[in-house]
N, C-alpha and C positions, 0 to 999 in steps of 0.2 A: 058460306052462310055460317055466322058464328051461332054454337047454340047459346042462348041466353041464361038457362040453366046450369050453365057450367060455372064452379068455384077457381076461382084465384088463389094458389096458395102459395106461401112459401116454408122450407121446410129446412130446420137446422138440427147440429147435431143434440143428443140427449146431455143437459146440463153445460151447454156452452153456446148462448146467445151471444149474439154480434156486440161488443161493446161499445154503445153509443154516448160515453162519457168524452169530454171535451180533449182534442190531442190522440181518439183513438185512431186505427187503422181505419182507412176507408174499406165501408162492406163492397166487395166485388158481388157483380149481381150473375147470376147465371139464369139463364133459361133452355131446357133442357127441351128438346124436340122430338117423337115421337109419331110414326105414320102409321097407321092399322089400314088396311087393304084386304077386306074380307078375312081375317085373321081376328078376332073381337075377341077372343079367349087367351091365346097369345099376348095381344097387346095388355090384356088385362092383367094377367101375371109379372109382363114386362113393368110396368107401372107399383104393383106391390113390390117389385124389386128394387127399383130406383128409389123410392120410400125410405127403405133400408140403408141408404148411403149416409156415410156420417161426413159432416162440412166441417172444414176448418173455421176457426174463429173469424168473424172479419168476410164471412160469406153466406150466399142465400140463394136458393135455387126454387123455378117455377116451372113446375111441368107442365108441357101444351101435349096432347094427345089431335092428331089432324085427322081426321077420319075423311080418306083419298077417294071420299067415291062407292062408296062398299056399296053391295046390296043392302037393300031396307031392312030384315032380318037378320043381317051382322050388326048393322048399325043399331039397332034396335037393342041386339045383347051388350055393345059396346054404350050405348047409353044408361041402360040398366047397372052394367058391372061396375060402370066409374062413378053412380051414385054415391054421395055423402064420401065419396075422396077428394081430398085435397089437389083436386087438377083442373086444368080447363080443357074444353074440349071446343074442338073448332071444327065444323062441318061441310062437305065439300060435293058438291053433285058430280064430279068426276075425277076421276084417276090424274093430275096432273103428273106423276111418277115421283122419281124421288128428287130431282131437281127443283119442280113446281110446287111439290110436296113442301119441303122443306124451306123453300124461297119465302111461301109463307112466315115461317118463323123469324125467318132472318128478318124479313119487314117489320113484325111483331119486335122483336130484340131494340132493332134501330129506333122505331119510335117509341120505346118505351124505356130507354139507356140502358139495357143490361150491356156488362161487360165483357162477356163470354154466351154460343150457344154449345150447347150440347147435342149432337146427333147422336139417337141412338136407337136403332135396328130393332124395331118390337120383337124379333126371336133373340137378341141378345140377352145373355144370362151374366152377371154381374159376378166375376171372381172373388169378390170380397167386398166388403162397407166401406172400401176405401178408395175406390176406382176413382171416383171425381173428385177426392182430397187430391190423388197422385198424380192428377191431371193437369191441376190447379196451380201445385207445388213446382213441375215444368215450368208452367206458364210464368210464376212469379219470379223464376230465378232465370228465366231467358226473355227479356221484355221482346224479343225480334221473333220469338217461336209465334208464328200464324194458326197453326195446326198441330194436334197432339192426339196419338192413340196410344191407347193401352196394348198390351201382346193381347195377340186371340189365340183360339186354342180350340180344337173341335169338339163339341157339347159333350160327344158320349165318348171320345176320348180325353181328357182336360188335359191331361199332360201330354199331349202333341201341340205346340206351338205352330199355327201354319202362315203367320203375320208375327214378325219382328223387325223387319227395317224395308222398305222398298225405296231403290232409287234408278231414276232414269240412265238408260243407258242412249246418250241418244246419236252417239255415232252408229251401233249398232240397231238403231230404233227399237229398241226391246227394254224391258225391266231386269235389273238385277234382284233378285230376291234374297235376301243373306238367309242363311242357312242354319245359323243359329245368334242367341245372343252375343256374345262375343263376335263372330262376326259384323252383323250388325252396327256395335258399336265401335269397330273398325272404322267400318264401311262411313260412317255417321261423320268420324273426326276427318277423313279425307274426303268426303264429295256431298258433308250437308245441304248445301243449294240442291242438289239435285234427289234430296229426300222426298219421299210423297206416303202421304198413310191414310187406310181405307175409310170409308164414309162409316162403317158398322158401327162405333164407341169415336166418335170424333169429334174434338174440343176443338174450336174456333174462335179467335178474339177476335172482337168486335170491330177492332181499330182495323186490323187488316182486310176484315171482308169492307170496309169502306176506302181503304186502298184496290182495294182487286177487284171488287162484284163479288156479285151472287154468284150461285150455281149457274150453268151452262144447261138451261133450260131443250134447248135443240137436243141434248141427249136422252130426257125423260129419263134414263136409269143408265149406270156402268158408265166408268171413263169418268163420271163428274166430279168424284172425288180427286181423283190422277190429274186432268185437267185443271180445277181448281188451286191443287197445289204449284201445280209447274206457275200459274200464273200469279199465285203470291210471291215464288220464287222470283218472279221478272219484276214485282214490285218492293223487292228487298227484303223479304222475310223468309221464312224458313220453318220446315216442319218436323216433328221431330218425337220422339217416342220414350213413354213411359215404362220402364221396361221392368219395374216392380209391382204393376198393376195389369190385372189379365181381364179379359173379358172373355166368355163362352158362347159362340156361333154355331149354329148348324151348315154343315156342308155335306152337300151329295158326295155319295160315294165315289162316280164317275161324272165326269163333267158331264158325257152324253145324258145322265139320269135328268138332266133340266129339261124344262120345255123350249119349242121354236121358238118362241118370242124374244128368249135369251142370246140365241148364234143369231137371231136379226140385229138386236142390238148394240152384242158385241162387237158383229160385221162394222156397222155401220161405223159405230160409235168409236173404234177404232180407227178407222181414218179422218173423221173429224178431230181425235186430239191429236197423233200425230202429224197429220197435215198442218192444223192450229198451229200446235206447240214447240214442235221444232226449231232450235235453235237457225239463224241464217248460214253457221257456218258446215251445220249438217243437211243441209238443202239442197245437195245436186242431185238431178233425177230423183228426187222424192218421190213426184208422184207417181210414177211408174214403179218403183221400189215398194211403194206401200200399195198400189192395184194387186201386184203378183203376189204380195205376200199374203193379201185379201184372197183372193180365189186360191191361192194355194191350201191355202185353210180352209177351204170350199170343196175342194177335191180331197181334202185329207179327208174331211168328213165321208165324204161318197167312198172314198176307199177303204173307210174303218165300217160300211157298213150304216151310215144313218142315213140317210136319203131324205127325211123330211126333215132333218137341222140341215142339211148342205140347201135344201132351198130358199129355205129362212135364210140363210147365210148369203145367199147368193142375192138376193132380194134387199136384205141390209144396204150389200154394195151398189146395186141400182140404186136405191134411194137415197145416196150419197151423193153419188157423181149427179144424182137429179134434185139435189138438196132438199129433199123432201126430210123434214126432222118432227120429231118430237112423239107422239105415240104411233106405236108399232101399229100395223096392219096388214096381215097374212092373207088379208085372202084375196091373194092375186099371182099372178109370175114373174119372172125378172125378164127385163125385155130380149129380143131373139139375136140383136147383137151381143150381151154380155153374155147369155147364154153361149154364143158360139164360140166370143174368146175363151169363154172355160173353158170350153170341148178342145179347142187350138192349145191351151196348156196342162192340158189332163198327160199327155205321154213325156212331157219333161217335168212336171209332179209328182208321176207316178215312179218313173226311175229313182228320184229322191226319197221319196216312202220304202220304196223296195232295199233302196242301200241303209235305212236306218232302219227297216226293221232285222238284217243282217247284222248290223253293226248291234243290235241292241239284243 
């Protein structure tokens, strides 16, 4: 439900409007996306931030804030705080996640010709006034770039980068993560097609999400970024990373520190894109390679100690193999056959855990 109260705006740099005199550049339009999910204080800070971005000449950015569902009393602070700002606000009686979430905007973008969307993570913290000028500058000098992040970097540490290049490793089914910049932009010039960069501060042009779709709504959250990419990658495009522009994220300290609903996800949403996106010539026994690697990660959990993420986890993987997608739902069990094959691969799991925490 869109609110009706909500302002359209657009917002350029101080002292340098689009120049609309005959023979100039055409304005690139951006529309900049935004989810708040019981977060309405956050989102609202995130929004004062993105304000702050200064546009190159020749461009115009529209911020949409979605508001996913929230209870009536966040939605409520989130209507009050985005008063008399320059954004529109669009309203939703449920949680579509961040695929649904966001698929919104991309329809909004489409029908409306913006030339780029901008995804951007309501805890994201803006490294500097220039993240979506350095976004932008990517995008104009690479017309085949699909997809473009900034470095991220963890909130209360800024200077740890923990995103600068990811690319598919898919003989190994796993991601390679480079390790620092330089790396990275190794890693970039030998195995671009096989780059991918996270949803958190992620630039989109228009033209390829109408080659490839929308988000992969079956995930509701995690993997749809990763998935997304691999599938621009199959329709000749390519993604690719800003590596003088940072963005600031919050990250748990331990991965355990998340909730169930996160190891259901990841479960699940894990063999959805691998099984998807796998190239045909790394397809032999797939799907059995990606079962064991799924409950392996099931029982890692049970042996490091969490018991309620390894059943979320375990329950992900049910509702895979049972194609049940799109919002999570805990409160149930995973059925008493995949339970038992866990228990049947807990003692060659376990030997494995035992050797690497020796080895480590």
């Amino acid at each position: 439900m869109a609110d009706r109260r909500a302002q359209r705006t657009v917002f350029h740099p101080a002292g340098d409007q689009p120049d609309t005199a005959a023979g100039a550049q055409r304005v690139s339009r951006i529309l900049v996306s935004i989810l708040n999910w019981n977060g309405a204080v956050q989102t609202i800070d995130c929004v004062r931030d993105l304000l702050r971005q200064q546009l190159p000449g020749g461009a115009t950015a529209d911020i949409l804030v979605i508001d996913n569902g929230s209870a009536p009393p966040d939605t409520e602070t989130l209507v009050q705080g985005l008063a008399g700002m320059p954004v529109a606000l669009h309203r939703e009686a449920v949680n579509h996640g961040f695929a649904g979430g966001h698929n919104l905007a991309v329809d909004r973008a489409l029908d409306e010709g913006h030339d780029f969307l901008w995804l951007v993570n309501s805890d994201a913290v803006m490294g500097g006034s220039d993240v979506l000028a350095q976004l932008l500058a990517l995008m104009a000098a690479d017309g085949r770039c699909g997809a473009a992040s900034p470095l991220l970097a963890i909130l209360d540490q800024p200077e740890k980068v923990y995103f600068c290049g990811n690319f598919h490793d898919w003989a190994r089914l796993d991601t390679h993560r480079a390790s620092n910049v330089d790396d990275a932009r190794a890693t970039a010039r030998q195995r671009l097609a096989q780059q991918w960069v996270p949803g958190t501060a992620m630039l989109l042009r228009m033209d390829a999400l109408r080659d490839a779709g929308k988000l992969d709504e079956r995930m509701f959250a995690y993997y749809e970024d990763d998935e997304l990419c691999a599938r621009l990658a199959a329709h000749g495009w390519h993604s690719a990373v800003a590596y003088d522009a940072r963005v600031l994220h919050a990250m748990p300290r331990r991965e355990t520190d998340r909730p169930p609903y996160y190891f259901y996800l990841m479960a699940r949403n894990y063999l959805i894109f691998w099984q998807g996106s796998t190239p045909p010539a790394h397809r032999r026994r797939l799907a059995l390679k990606l079962l064991d690697r799924a409950l392996y990660d099931v029982n890692r959990l049970y042996y490091r100690g969490f018991p309620e993420q390894a059943r979320a986890a375990l329950l992900g993987v049910e509702d895979y193999l049972r194609r049940r997608h799109g919002r999570p739902a805990l409160d149930r069990n995973a059925g008493l056959r995949l339970r038992a094959l866990r228990a049947l691969l807990w003692l060659p799991h376990l030997r494995v855990l035992r050797r690497l925490d020796r080895a480590g």
